[in-house]
matplotlib code that plots the C-alpha trace (Angstrom):
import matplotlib.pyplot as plt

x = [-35.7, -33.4, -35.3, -31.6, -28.3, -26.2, -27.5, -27.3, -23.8, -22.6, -23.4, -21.9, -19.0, -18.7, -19.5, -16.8, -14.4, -15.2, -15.3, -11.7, -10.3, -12.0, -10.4, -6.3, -6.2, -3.1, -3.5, -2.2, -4.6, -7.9, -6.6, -5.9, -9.1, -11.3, -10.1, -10.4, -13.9, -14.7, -13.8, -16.0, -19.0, -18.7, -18.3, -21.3, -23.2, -21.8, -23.1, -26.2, -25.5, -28.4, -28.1, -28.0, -25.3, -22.6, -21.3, -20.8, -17.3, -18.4, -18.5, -15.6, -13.5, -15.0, -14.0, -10.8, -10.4, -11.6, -8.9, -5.6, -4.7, -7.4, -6.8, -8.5, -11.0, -13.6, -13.2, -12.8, -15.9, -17.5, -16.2, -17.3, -20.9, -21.0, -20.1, -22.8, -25.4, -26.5, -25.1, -25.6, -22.9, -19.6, -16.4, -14.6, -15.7, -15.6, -12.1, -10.1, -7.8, -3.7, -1.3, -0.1, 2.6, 0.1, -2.8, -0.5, 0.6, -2.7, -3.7, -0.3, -1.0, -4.4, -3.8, -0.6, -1.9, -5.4, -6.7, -9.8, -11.3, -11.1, -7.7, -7.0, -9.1, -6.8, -3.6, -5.1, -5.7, -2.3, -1.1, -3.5, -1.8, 1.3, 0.7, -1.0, 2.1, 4.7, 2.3, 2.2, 6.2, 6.6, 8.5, 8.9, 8.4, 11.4, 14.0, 12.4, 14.6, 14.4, 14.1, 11.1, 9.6, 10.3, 8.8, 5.6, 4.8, 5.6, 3.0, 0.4, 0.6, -0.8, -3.3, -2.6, -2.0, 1.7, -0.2, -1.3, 1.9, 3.8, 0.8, 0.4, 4.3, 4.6, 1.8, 4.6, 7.2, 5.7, 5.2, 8.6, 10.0, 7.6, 9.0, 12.4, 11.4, 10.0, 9.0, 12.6, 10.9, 13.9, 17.4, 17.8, 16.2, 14.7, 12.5, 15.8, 17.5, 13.9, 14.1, 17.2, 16.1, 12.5, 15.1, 17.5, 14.7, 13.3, 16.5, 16.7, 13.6, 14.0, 14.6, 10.7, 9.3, 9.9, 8.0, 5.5, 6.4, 3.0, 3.7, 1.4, -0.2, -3.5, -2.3, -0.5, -3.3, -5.6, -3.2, -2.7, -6.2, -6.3, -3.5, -5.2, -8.1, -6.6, -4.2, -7.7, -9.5, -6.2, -6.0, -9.8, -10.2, -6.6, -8.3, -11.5, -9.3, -7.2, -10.5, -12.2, -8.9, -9.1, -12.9, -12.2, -9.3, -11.2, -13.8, -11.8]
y = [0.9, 2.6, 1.4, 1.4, 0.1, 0.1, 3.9, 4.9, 3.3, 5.0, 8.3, 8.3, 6.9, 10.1, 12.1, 10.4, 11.6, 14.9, 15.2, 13.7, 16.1, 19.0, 17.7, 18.3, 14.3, 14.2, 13.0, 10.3, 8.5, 9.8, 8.3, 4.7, 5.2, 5.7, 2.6, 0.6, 1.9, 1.3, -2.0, -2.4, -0.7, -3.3, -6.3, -5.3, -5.4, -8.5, -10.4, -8.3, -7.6, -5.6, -2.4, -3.8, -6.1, -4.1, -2.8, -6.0, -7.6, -10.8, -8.3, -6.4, -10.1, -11.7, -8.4, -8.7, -12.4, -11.2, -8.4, -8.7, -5.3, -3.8, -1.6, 1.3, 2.7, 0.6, 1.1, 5.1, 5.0, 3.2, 5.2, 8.3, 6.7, 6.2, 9.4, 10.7, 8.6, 7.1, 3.5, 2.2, -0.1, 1.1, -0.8, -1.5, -2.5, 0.5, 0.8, 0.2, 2.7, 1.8, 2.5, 6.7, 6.5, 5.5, 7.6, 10.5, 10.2, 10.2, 13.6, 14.9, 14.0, 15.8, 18.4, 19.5, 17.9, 19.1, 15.8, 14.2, 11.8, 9.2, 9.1, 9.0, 5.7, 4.4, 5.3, 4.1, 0.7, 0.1, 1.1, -1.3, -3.9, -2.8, -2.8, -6.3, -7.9, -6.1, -8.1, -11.6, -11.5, -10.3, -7.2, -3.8, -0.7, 0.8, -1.6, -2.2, -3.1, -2.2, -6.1, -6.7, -3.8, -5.8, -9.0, -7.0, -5.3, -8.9, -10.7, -6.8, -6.2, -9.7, -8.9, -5.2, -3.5, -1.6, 2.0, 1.0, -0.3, 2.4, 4.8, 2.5, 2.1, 6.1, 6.4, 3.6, 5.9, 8.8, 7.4, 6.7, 9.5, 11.2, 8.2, 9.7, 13.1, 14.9, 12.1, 10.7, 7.2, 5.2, 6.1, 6.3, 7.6, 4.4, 6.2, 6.9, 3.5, 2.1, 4.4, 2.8, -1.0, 0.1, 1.3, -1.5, -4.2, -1.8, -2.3, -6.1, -6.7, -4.3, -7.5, -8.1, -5.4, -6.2, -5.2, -7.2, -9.3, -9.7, -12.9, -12.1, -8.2, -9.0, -9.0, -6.2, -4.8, -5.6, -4.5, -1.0, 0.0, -1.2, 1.1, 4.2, 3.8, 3.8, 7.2, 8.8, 8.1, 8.8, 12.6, 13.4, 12.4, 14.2, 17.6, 17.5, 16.7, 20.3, 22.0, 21.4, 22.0, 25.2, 25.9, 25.4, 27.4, 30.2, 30.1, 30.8]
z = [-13.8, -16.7, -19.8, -22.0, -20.1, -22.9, -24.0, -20.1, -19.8, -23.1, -21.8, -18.3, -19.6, -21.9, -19.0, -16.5, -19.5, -19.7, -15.7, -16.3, -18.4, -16.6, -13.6, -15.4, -16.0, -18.1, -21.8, -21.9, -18.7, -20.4, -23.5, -21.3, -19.5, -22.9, -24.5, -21.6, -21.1, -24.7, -24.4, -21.2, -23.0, -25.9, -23.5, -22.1, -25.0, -25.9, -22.8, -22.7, -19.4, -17.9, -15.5, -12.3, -13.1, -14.5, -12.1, -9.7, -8.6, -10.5, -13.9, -13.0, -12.7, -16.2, -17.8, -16.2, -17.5, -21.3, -21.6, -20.0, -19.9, -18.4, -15.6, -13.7, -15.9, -14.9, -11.0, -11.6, -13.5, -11.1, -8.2, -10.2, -10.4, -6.7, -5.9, -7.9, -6.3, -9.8, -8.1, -4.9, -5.1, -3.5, -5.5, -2.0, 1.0, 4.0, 4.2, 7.6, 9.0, 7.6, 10.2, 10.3, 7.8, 5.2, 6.5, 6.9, 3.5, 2.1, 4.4, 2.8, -1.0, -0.8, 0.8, -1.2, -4.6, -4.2, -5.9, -6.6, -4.0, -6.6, -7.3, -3.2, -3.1, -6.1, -4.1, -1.0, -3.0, -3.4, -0.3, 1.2, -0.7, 0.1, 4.0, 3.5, 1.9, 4.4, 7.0, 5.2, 4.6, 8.4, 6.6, 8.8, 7.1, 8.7, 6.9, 3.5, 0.6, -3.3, -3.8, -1.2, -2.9, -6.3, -5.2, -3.9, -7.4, -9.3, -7.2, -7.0, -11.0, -11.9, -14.5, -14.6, -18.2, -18.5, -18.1, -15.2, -13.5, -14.0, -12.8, -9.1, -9.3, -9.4, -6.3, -4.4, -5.2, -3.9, -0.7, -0.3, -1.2, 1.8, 4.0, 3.6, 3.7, 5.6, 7.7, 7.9, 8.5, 6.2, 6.4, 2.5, -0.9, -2.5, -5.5, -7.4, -6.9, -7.8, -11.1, -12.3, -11.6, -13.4, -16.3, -16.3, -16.8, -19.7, -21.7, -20.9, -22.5, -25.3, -27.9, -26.8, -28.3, -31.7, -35.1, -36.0, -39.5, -41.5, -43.8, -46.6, -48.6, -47.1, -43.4, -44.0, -45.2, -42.6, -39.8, -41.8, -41.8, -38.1, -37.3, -39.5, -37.9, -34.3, -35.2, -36.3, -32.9, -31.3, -32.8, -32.5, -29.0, -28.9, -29.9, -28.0, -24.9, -26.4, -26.8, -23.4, -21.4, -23.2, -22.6, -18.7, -18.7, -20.1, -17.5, -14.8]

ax = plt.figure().add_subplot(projection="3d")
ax.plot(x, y, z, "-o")
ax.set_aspect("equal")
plt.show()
């Protein structure tokens, strides 16, 4: 019986952050993964949600529903958890074998990546998905077009924050460009085509990302401290990321 959740919760989180960055996680996904988490850590407060219920699907779906962009954060942590024994909760269900394509991808990623076992399962995810839709649509592997593989990730990123599309539509890419080589499974190079169309829907929508117009000084206001605030959380977390990087390089 933990006699704090929110203090217990507060703390692994921290730790799963620090195992992150010791780990090489790039910058920019600790930063995604520490706001996402903070946000989880303050929902859970907010619905007083005790121990043995955070981590449960039903959680993971209402914070889901509160915050549109969340993405992996959450499940890492709670992979990370897992693997740690502190839950006995696995995320996913015991996974079933994908066909060898996809399961000889996987063998090829970690053993010439060298990854963690948590960011497998997060590729495996999607590929899962992948496989599933290529099923429902009757869709072979062999043949696969740009726009199949465009209607699977508009139906798959439902719900998913921009971070995280472009991090699951990198692990897709991948795997294609090991289906063209070296396993010569498709006839042609589909992760630079898929580049382009990724770009050319970028520009479309460029008019979308527009500044926002504040229609009175105290708005302005408000929104400028908002934005200080999130620069100064931005650089700290910024330099202790620098500093342990540079602590575990020195240990070597």
């Amino acid at each position: 019986m933990i006699d704090n959740p929110q203090l217990t919760l507060k703390r692994d989180i921290d730790e799963y952050l620090q195992w992150m960055i010791s780990n090489g996680y790039s910058f920019r996904t600790c930063d995604m993964y520490r706001n996402e988490l903070n946000h989880f850590f303050l929902f859970i407060i907010r619905k007083q949600i005790g121990w043995n219920d955070i981590f449960t699907l039903n959680t993971l779906k209402d914070f889901q529903k509160s915050k549109e962009d969340s993405g992996p954060g959450v499940r890492g942590l709670w992979q990370y958890l897992f693997e740690q024994k502190r839950i006995h909760q696995p995320i996913d269900p015991p996974r079933h074998k994908l066909p060898d394509p996809y399961e000889d991808y996987l063998l090829y990623y970690n053993q010439t990546r060298k990854v963690s076992s948590i960011k497998l399962a997060h590729i495996r995810r999607v590929l899962c998905a992948f496989h599933d839709y290529l099923e429902r649509q009757n869709i072979k592997l062999v043949s696969i077009r740009i726009e199949q593989i465009d209607a699977f990730l508009a139906e798959f990123f439902t719900g998913f924050s921009a971070n995280t599309r472009k991090t699951y539509r990198s692990y897709l890419r991948g795997f294609f460009k090991f289906l063209y080589y070296p396993r010569k499974i498709i006839r042609k190079d589909l992760a630079p085509w898929w580049s382009a169309l990724v770009n050319l829907i970028k520009a479309s929508h460029r008019n979308f990302y527009a500044p926002m117009k504040c229609n009175d000084s105290l708005t302005a206001l408000i929104f400028l401290h908002l934005k200080i605030c999130e620069i100064m959380r931005w650089y700290i977390f910024r330099m202790v990321w620098v500093c342990a990087r540079m602590k575990s390089a020195a240990s070597l």
